[in-house]
KERORO-260989 format. One record per residue (C-alpha): x, z, y; residue in three letters. Coordinates in pm, whole numbers, plus 50000, padded with zeros to 5 digits. Each point is the difference from the previous one (the first is absolute). Example, Ala and Ser with C-alpha at 12.3 -4.5 7.8 and 13.67 -1.06 7.14 Angstrom:
<atoms>
- 51230 50780 49550 ala;
- 50137 49934 50344 ser;
</atoms>
This chain:
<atoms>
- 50000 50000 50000 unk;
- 50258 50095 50225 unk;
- 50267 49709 50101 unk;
- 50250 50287 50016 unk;
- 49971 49985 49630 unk;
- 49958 49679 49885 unk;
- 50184 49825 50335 unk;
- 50289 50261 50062 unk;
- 50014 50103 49610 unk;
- 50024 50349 50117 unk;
- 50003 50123 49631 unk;
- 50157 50090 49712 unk;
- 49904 50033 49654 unk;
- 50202 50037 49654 unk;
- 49937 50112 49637 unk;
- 50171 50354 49869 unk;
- 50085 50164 49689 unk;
- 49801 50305 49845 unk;
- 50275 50217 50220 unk;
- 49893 49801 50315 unk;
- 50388 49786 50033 unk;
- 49921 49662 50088 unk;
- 50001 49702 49778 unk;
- 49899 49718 50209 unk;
- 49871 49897 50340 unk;
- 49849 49758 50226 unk;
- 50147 49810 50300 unk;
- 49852 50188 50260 unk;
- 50170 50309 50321 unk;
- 50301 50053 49764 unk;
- 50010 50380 50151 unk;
- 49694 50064 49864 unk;
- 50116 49947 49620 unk;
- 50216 50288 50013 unk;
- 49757 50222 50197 unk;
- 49731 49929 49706 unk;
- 50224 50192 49747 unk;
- 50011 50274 50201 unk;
- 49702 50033 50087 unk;
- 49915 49965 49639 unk;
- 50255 50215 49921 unk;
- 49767 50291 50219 unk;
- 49713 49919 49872 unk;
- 50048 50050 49659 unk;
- 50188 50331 50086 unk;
- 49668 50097 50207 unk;
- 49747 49901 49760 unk;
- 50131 50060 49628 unk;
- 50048 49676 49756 unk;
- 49711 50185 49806 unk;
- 49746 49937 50274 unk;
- 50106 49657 50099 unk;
- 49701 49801 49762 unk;
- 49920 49653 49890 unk;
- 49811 49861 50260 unk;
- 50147 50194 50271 unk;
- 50121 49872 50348 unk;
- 50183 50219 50224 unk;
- 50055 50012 50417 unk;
- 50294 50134 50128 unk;
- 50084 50019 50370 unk;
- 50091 50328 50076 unk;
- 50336 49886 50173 unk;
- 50236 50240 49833 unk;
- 49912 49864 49671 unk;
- 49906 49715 50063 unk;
- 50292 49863 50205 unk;
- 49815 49810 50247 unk;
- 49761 50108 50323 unk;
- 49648 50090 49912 unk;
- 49889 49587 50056 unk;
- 50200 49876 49726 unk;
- 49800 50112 49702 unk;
- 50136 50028 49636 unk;
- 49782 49945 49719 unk;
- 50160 50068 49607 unk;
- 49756 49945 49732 unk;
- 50140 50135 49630 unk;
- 50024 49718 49700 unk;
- 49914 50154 49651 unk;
- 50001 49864 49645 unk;
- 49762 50157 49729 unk;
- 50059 50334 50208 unk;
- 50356 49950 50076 unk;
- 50130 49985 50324 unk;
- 50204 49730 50042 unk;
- 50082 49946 50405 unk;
- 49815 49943 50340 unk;
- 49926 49772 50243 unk;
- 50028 50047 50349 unk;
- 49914 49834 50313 unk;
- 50050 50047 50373 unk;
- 49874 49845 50282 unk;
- 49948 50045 50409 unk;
- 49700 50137 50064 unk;
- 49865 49921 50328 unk;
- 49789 50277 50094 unk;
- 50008 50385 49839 unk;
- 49842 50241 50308 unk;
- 50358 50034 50165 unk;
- 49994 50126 50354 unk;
- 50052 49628 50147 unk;
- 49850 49676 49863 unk;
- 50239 49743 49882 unk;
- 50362 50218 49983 unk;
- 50053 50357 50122 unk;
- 50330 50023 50201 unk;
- 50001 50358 50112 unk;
- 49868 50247 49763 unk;
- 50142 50325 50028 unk;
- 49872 50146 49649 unk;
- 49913 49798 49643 unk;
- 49635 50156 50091 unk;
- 49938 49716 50307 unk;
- 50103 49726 49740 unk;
- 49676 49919 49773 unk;
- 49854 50063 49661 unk;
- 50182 50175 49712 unk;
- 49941 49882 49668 unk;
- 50208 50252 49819 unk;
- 50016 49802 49645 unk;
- 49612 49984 50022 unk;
- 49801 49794 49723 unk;
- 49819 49732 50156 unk;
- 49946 49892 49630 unk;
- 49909 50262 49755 unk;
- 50004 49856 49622 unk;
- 49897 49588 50143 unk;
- 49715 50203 50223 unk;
- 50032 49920 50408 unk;
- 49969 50333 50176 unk;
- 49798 49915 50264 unk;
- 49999 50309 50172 unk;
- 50333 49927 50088 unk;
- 49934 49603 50095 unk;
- 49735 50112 50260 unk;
- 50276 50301 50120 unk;
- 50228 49655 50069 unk;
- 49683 49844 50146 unk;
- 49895 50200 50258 unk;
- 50334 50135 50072 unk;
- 50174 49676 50109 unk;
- 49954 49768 50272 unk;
- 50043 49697 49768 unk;
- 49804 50084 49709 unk;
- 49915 49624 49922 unk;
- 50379 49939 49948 unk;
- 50126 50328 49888 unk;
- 49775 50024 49730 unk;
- 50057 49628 49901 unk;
- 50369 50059 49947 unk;
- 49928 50323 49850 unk;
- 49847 49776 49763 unk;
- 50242 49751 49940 unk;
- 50203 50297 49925 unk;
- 49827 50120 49738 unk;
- 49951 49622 49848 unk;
- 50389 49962 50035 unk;
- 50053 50321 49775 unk;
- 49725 49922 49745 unk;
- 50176 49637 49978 unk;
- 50310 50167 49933 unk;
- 49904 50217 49698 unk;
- 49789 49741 49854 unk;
- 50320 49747 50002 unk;
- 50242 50327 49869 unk;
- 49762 50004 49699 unk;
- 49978 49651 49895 unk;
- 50380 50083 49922 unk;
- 49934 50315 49846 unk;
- 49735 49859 49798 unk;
- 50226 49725 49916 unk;
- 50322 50125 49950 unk;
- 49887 50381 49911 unk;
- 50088 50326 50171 unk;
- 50304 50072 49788 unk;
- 50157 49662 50120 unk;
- 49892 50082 50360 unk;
- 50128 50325 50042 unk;
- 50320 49893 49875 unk;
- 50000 49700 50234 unk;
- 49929 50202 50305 unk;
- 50309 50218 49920 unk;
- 50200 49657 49947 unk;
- 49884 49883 50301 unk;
- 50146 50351 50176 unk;
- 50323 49987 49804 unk;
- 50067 49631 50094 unk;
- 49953 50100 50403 unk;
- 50230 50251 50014 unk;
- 50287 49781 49781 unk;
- 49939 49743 50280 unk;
- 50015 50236 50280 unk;
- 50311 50143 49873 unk;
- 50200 49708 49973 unk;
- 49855 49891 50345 unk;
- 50106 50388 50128 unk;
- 50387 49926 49812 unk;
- 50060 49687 50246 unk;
- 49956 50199 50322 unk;
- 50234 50133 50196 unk;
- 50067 50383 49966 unk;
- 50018 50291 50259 unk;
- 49802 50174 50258 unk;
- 49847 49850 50290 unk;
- 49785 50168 50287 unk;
- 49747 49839 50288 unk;
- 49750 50092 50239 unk;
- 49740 49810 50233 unk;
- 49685 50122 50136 unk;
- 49627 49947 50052 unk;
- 49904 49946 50359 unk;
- 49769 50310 50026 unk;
- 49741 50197 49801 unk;
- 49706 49913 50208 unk;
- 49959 50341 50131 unk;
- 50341 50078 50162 unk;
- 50219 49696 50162 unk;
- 50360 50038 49835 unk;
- 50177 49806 49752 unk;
- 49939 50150 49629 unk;
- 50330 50001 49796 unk;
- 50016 49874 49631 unk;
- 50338 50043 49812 unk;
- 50114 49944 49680 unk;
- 50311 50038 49793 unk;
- 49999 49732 49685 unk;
- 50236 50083 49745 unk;
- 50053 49733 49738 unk;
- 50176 50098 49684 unk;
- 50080 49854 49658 unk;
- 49691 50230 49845 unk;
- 49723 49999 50329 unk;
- 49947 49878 50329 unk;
- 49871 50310 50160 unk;
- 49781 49972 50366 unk;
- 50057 50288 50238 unk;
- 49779 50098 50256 unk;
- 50070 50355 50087 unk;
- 50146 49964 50358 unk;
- 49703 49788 50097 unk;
- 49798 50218 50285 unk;
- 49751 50259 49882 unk;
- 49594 49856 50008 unk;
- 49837 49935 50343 unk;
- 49718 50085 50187 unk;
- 49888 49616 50016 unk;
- 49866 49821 49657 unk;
- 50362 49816 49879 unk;
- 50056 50288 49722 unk;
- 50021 49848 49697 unk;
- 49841 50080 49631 unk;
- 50324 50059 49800 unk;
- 49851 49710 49744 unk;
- 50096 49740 50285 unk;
- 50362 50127 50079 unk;
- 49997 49927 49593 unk;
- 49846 49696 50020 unk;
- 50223 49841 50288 unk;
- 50301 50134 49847 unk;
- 49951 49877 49709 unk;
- 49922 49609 50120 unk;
- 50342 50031 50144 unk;
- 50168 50070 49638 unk;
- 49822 49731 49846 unk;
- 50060 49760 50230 unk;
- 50393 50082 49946 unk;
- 50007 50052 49623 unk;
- 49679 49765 49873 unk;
- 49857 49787 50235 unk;
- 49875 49706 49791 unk;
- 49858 50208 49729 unk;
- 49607 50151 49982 unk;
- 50039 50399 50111 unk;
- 49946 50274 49739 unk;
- 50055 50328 50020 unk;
- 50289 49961 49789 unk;
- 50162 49839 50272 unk;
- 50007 50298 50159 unk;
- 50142 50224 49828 unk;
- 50359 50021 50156 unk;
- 49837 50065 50342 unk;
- 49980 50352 50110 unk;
- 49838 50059 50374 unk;
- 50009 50319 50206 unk;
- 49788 50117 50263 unk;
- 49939 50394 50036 unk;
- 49663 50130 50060 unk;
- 49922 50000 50416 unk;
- 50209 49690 50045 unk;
- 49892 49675 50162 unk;
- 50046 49831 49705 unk;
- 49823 50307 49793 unk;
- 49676 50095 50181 unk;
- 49784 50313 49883 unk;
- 49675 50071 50041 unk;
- 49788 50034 50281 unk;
- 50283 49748 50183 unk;
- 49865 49655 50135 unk;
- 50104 49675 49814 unk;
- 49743 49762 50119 unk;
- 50292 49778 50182 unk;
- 50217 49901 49691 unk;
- 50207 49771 50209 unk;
- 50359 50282 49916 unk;
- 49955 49892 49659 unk;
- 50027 49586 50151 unk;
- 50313 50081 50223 unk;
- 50180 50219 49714 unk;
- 50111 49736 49746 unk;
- 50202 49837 50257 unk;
- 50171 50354 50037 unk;
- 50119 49968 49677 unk;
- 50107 49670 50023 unk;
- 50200 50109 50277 unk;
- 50149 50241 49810 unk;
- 50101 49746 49718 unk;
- 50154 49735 50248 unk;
- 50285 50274 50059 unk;
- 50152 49911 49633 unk;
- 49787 49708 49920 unk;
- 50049 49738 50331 unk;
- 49993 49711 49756 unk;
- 49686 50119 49830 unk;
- 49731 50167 50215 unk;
- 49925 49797 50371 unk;
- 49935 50078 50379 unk;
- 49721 50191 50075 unk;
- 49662 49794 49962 unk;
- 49775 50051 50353 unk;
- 49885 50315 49838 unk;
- 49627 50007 50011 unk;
- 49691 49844 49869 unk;
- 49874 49995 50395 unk;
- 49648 50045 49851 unk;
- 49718 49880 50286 unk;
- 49610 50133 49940 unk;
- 49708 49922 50202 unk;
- 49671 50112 49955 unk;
- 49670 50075 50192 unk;
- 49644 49798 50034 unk;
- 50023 49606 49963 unk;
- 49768 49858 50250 unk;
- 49914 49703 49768 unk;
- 49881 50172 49668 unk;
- 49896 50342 50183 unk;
- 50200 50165 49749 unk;
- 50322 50205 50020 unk;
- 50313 49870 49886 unk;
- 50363 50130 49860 unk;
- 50254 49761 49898 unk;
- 50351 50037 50030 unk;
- 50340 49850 49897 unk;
- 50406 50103 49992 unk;
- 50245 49751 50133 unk;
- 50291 49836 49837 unk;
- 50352 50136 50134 unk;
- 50329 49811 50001 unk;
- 50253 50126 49734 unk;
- 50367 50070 50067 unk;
- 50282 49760 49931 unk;
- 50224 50060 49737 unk;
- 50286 49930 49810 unk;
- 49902 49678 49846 unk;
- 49814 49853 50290 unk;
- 49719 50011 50304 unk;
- 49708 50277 49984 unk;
- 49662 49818 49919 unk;
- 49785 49975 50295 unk;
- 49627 50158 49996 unk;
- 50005 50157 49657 unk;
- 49775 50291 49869 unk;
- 50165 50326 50074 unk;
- 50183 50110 49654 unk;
- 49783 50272 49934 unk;
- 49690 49743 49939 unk;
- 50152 49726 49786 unk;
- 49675 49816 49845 unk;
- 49815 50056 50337 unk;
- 49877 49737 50264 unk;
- 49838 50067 50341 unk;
- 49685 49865 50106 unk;
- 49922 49659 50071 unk;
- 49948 49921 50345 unk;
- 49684 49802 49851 unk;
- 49874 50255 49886 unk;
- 50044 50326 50277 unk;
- 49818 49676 50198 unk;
- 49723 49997 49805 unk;
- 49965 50336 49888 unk;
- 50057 50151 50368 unk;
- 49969 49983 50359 unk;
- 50377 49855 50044 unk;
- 50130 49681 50085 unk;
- 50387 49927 49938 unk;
- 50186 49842 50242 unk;
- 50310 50025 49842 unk;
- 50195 50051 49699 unk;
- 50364 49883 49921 unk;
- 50353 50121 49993 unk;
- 50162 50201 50279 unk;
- 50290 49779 50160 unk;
- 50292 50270 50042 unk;
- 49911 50288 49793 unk;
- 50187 49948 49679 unk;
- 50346 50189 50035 unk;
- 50315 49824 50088 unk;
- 50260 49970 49758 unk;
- 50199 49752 49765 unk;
- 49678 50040 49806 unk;
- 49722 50017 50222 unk;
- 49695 50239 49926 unk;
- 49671 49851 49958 unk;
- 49763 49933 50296 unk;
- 49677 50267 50044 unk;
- 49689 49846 50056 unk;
- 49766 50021 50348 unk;
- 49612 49973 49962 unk;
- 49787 49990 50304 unk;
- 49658 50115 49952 unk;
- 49677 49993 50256 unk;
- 49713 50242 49967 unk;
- 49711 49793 50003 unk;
- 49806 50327 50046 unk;
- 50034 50345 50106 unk;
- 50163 50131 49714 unk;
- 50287 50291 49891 unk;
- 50301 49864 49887 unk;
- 50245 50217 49824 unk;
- 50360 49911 49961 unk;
- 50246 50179 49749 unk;
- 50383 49978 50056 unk;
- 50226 50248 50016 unk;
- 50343 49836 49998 unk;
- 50015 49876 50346 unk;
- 50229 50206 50125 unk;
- 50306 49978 49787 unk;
- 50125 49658 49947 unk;
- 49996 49868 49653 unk;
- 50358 50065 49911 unk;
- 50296 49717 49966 unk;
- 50262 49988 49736 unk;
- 50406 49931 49967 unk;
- 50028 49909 50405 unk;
- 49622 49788 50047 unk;
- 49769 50128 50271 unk;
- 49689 50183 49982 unk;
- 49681 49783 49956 unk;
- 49714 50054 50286 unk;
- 49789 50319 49942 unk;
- 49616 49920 49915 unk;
- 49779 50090 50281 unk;
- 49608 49955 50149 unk;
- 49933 49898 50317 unk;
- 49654 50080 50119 unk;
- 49793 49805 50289 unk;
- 50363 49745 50073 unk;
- 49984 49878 50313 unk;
- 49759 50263 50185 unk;
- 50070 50334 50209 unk;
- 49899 50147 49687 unk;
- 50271 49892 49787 unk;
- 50148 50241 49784 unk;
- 50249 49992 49714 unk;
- 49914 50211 49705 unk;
- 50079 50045 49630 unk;
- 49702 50211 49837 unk;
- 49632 50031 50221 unk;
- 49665 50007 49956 unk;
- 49946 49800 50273 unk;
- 49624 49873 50174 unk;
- 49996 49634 50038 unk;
- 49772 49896 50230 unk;
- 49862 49599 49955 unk;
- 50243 49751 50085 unk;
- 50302 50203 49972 unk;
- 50294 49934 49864 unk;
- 50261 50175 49714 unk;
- 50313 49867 49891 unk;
- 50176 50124 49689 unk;
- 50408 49929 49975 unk;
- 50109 50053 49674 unk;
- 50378 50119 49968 unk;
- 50283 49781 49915 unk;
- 50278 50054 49764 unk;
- 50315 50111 50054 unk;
- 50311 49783 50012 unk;
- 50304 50017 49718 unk;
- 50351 49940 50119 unk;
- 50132 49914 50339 unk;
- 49791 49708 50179 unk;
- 50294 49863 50113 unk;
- 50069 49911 49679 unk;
- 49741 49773 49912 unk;
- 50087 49670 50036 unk;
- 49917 49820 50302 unk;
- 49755 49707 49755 unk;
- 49786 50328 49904 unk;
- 49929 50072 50352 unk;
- 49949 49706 50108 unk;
- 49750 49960 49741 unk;
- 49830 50269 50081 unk;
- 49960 49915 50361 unk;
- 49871 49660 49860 unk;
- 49668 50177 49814 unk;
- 49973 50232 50318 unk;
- 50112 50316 49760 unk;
- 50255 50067 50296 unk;
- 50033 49966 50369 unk;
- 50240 49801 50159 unk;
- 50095 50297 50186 unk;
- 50036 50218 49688 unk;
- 50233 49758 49883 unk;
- 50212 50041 50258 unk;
- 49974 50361 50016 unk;
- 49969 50110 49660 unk;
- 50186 49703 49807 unk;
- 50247 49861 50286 unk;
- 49871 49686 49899 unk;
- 49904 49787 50331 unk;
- 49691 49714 49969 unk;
- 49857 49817 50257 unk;
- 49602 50136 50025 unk;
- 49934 49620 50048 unk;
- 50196 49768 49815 unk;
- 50044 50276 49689 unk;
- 50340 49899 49942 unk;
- 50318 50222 50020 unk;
- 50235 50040 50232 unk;
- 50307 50032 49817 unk;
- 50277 50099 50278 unk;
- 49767 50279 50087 unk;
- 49939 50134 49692 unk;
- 50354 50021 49925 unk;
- 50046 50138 50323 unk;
- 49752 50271 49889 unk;
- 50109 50067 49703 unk;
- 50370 50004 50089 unk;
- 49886 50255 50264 unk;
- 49849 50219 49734 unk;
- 50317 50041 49758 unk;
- 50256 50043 50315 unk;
</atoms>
């Protein structure tokens, strides 16, 4: 129902074992994989294997289990076999609308309380029964029930279709064989992330960077990790990362997990299906009352730490592995939501969609330009034919950012700028908190340009912002600058056909060839000038 779902693919789904380790999953927001066997994990500690029946579908979004906000609901159904309990499914999706304090996405709660409906591993299923009580508790408790409800549904289909395909191979095959499949399946992971793990570098690396603000108080929020890769683990440190805020960017330890462990995988098995084999040689700290470890009643509706983190580690890594692990990407999904009452329908209206980044340069060559952040491999964002039809919005512009990719022998990729006009009086909510820390350059390349919203361009009410819930009135306009990656290696290295290629498919600015490269091109004729780029360059290494 909602084109969050079935547009963005803001889901994740995957088939577990009896002891709830994953086996298989779909192409879908890798970071929620990972988050789905912890929040399984939980909920078979909360509600005993002995209660869990056939039949049964379970919600989860009580945030410290379930690794997500309250919004993105988890739903495990148990598969059995003549009695026998044999694995689960599990499911999660965005939901759009729960009874949180704001409509849309809450950007300053100050307590988990202000930040919707619990479901605290609640049957909405009992035995293959609906319990309706609870569907009209979702009904008249959110202010999209149509929607909500239909991808609660979907949900629930998606978990029944999983069980009934997990039997066909049970029935065919038999439980014996299945059983000792799944720990095969395990087994062979963790061989594969071990000789991945023996090729890395070893030693002990440490970064920081920080989120913009919390949404209640406006300072910078440090994350910092120490990685330590060994011939036996990698192991993820976050214990010097600042305690848990006032504002909503705690995060559910089951994320910290989650984006820690998409990191290992993509340096020990990147082409290979994840199981929870794979994960084996990963061990990730976070202490209770950390940033990266919230407790209860702390606010986690803003899970945007658990986006800028990854790149942390990365930055870690690039310390012993400069050949391996690039430039920072431009750090953010740079999500943009509108929503309010569409003149044309008389109805109201949510939609919403992330923006691709630039990714950093690196060893072997140029970042790609406006690419999915890494934390949502498998995603998209929305089409502008479709936020056109489905809301008040008209785009006026959407392409690559000239100048924002990082300088360097290797460039970084170019963000992305999008140019929407409110149609209507409507709220628009942006979410970004990297743009004020650059997106980070490697081995001598320059920083890319930081993401960043400009409200109203143009007007005495022009503002630059990262995160707002902002009023739009009709006929206004937002535009939404995605970051660009950073740059790998001095730019002044690159050699002089690069940049001039570059300036050629208006990636980079005459003048930023000068100044950045020390390569000089006539704006008009696009040709070189070759005695004063030598000049410039000659400058450079006296």
């Amino acid at each position: 129902h909602s084109t969050i779902v079935y547009e963005i693919r803001d889901f994740g789904l995957g088939i577990y074992d009896a002891k709830g380790a994953l086996l298989a999953e779909a192409p879908g927001l890798a970071i929620f994989t990972r988050a789905n066997d912890y929040s399984l994990e939980k909920a078979i500690e909360f509600l005993g294997v002995e209660n869990i029946e056939p039949g049964d579908c379970i919600l989860l979004n009580y945030p410290y289990w379930s690794s997500a906000h309250t919004l993105d609901v988890a739903a495990f159904s148990p598969i059995h076999h003549e009695g026998e309990l044999l694995g689960f499914t599990a499911t999660r999706i965005h939901w759009l609308d729960l009874k949180q304090k704001d409509a849309g996405y809450v950007l300053d709660s100050t307590d988990m309380h202000q930040e919707g409906i619990f479901f605290p591993c609640t049957k909405i299923e009992k035995r293959g029964v609906i319990n309706d009580d609870i569907v009209n508790l979702i009904r008249f408790n959110s202010r999209y029930p149509e929607q909500t409800i239909g991808d609660m549904r979907a949900q629930i289909a998606a978990c029944r279709t999983g069980e009934r395909r997990v039997a066909e191979i049970v029935e065919r095959f038999g439980p014996a064989v299945f059983k000792e499949a799944c720990a095969q399946i395990q087994d062979h992971g963790e061989r594969l992330a071990r000789a991945g793990l023996a090729k890395l570098p070893k030693g002990t690396w440490t970064a920081s960077d920080f989120v913009d603000e919390d949404g209640i108080e406006d300072k910078l929020v440090r994350l910092e990790c120490t990685v330590t890769v060994s011939d036996d683990e990698m192991v993820v440190d976050w214990s010097k990362s600042d305690p848990q805020v006032k504002g909503p960017i705690n995060l559910p330890y089951g994320i910290t997990l989650a984006l820690s462990s998409l990191i290992f995988k993509a340096l020990t098995t990147p082409d290979t299906p994840a199981t929870a084999g794979n994960f084996r040689p990963l061990r990730v700290i976070a202490p209770e009352g950390n940033i990266m470890h919230a407790v209860a009643p702390a606010p986690t509706f803003t899970l945007w730490t658990g986006l800028l983190a990854g790149e942390v580690i990365t930055k870690a890594l690039s310390q012993g592995m400069p050949e391996i692990v690039p430039a920072c990407s431009g750090g953010d999904v740079c999500t943009m939501m509108g929503l309010g009452l569409d003149p044309r329908t008389g109805r109201f209206w949510l939609e919403a969609t992330n923006e691709a980044v630039g990714f950093g340069g690196h060893a072997g060559d140029d970042g790609e330009s406006g690419i999915m952040h890494l934390t949502e491999p498998g995603c998209r964002n929305n089409p502008v034919e479709v936020l056109e039809v489905k809301a008040p919005l008209l785009i006026e512009h959407y392409g690559l950012r000239p100048d924002s990719g990082g300088p360097g022998e290797h460039r970084g990729g170019l963000g992305i700028s999008r140019i929407y006009r409110f149609l209507a009086p409507s709220n628009a909510i942006t979410i970004v908190k990297k743009t004020r820390t650059q997106p980070w350059p490697m081995e001598g390349g320059t920083p890319g340009d930081a993401c960043h919203v400009i409200l109203r361009p143009g007007t005495d009410a022009e503002r630059r912002v990262g995160s707002a819930y902002e009023p739009m009135a009709a006929d206004e306009v937002l535009i939404n600058n995605s970051g660009g990656g950073g740059g790998w290696g001095d730019p002044f290295r690159r050699p002089v056909a690069k940049v001039l290629e570059d300036v050629r498919e208006g990636y980079v600015s005459a003048d930023r060839a000068r100044a950045d490269y020390g390569v000089a091109i006539d704006p008009a004729t696009l040709v070189v000038d070759e005695v004063a780029t030598a000049a410039l360059r000659g400058a450079r290494r006296a």
